[in-house]
N, C-alpha and C positions, 0 to 999 in steps of 0.2 A: 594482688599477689597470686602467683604460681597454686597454693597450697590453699586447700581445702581439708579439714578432717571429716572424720567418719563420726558422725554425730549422734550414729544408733551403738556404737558398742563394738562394731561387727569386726573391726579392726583387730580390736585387743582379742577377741575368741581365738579368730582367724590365724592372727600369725605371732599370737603368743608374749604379745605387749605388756608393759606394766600400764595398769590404769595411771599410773599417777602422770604419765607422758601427759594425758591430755588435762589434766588440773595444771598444767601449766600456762601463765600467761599467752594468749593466740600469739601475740609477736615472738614469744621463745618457741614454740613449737615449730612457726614457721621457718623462724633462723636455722634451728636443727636439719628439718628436712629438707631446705632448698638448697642447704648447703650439703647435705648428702648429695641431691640430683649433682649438684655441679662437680662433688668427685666422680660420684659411678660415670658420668656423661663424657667427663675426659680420661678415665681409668679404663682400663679391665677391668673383672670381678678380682681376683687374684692382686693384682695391684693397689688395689683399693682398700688398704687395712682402717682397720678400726679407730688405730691411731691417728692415721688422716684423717676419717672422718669426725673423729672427738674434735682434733684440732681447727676442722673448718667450723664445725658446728659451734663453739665456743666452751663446752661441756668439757668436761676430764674422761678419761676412757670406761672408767668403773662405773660412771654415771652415764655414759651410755647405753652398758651390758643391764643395767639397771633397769633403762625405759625398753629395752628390746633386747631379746634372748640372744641373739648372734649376729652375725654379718646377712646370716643367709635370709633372715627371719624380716630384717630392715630394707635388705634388697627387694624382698617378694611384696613387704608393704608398697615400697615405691611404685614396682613392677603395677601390681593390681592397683592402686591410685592413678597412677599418670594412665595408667586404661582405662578407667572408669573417667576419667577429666578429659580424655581424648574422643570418649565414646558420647559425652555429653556435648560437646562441641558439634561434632557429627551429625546431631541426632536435631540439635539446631538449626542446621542448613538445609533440613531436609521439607521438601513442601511436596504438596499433592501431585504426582504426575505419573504416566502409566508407561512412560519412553525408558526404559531399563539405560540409556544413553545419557539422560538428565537425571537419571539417579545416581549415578556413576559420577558425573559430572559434580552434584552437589557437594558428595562424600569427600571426594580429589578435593576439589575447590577449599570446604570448609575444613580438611587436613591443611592444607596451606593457611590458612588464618591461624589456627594453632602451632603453627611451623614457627611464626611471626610472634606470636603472642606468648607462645612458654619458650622458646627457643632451649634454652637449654634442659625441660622437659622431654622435649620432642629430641633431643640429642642422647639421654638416659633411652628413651623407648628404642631407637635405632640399635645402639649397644648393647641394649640386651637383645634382640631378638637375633645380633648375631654372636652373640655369646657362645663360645666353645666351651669355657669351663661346666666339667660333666657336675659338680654338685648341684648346679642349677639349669644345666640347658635343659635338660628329660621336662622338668614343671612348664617351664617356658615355654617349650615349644608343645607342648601337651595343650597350654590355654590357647597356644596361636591356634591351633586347629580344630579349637574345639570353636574360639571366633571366627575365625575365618568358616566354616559350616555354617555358623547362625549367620554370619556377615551375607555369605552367598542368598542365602534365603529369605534376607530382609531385602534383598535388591527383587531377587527375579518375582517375591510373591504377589507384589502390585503392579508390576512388569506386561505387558502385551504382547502378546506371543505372537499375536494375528500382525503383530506390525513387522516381525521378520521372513525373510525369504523362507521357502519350504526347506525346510532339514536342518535348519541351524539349531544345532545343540548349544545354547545359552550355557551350559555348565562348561562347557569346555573351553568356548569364548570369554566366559570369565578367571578359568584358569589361565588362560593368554593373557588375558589385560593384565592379572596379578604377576604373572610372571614378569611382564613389560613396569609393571610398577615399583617388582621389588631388585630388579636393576640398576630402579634411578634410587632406591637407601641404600643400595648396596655402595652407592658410586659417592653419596654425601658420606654416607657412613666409611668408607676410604680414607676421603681425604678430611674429615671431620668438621667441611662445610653446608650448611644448608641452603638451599638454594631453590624458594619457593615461586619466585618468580621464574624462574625456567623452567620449573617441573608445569606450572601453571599452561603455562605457552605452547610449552611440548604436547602436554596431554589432552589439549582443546583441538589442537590441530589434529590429531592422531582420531580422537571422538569425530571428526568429519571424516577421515576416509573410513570407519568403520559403520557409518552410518550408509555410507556411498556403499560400503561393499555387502552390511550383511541385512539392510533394512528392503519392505519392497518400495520401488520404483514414487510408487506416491507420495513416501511417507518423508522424504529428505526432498 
């Protein structure tokens, strides 16, 4: 299954939960929330009322408002779950190497398993991060960048600097590759298909002429 809970508590503090959500049998919890991703993932936020989601979820709306304070409160749970299930996926593909290109390469790579494997997960995290509604973008885009810093720093800290040409600024080349990557969500996130097999292909190929252009001479 898609769904994992939060097994220390940290949930219900965080975004304002009723404990009793989780004394609920694991198959009702997960009915609930997989079927939330699957509205937020084909909704907007605004589109996505409470009423749909009782109705996917199989609950009555009152017993909704019950297990979780608001819309905004069940949205931010997903939001931070499907990061935290994204990040564990991630953190998986990751092996010992000092080529900032194969670290790069694992992260990409093991986003596409996850692409494959929660699909409609990985459709909710797309839609939220291009979320225009102001109740929730400011949070959202406040955690993208507060990951995306740590994200940069878990790539270049084990990274070999000695392996690139003189003057290449690594920070700036990996705001290019993000830029180059958040192109290709932007463009699943369009037409609301995912397409991990091309992102794959794309981005391997692209990993060789950046090797070609920004590494020395010995090192490709």
């Amino acid at each position: 299954s898609d769904f994992r809970k939060y097994q220390d508590g940290k949930g219900i503090r965080r975004f304002g939960m009723n404990g009793k959500f989780f004394a609920l049998p694991q198959e009702r919890q997960e009915q609930i929330i997989n079927a939330a991703y699957g509205v937020f993932s084909r909704n907007s936020y605004k589109n996505a009322s409470m009423s749909r989601l009782a109705d996917a979820g199989g609950v009555s709306k009152s017993l909704l408002f019950h297990y979780f304070l608001n819309k905004k409160e069940l949205y931010l749970y997903l939001w931070e779950h499907a990061c935290r299930l994204y990040r564990e996926k991630v953190r998986k593909g990751d092996t010992q190497t000092t080529d900032l290109f194969e670290i790069l390469c694992q992260r990409v790579l093991a986003g596409c398993v996850f692409m494959r494997e929660a699909p409609t997960i990985y459709l909710f995290i797309l839609r939220a991060f291009f979320e225009e509604n102001p109740e929730i973008r400011e949070e959202l885009q406040n955690h993208y960048k507060t990951a995306y810093l740590h994200g940069t720093e878990d790539i270049r800290g084990p990274a070999d600097m000695d392996l690139f040409r003189p003057g290449i600024d690594t920070r700036l080349l990996l705001e290019e590759i993000n830029g180059y990557l958040l192109s290709c969500y932007w463009k699943m996130f369009s037409t609301g298909e995912l397409n991990p097999d091309s992102l794959e292909k794309d981005f391997l190929k692209r990993v060789g002429q950046w090797k070609r252009v920004y590494l020395k001479e010995r090192n490709h």
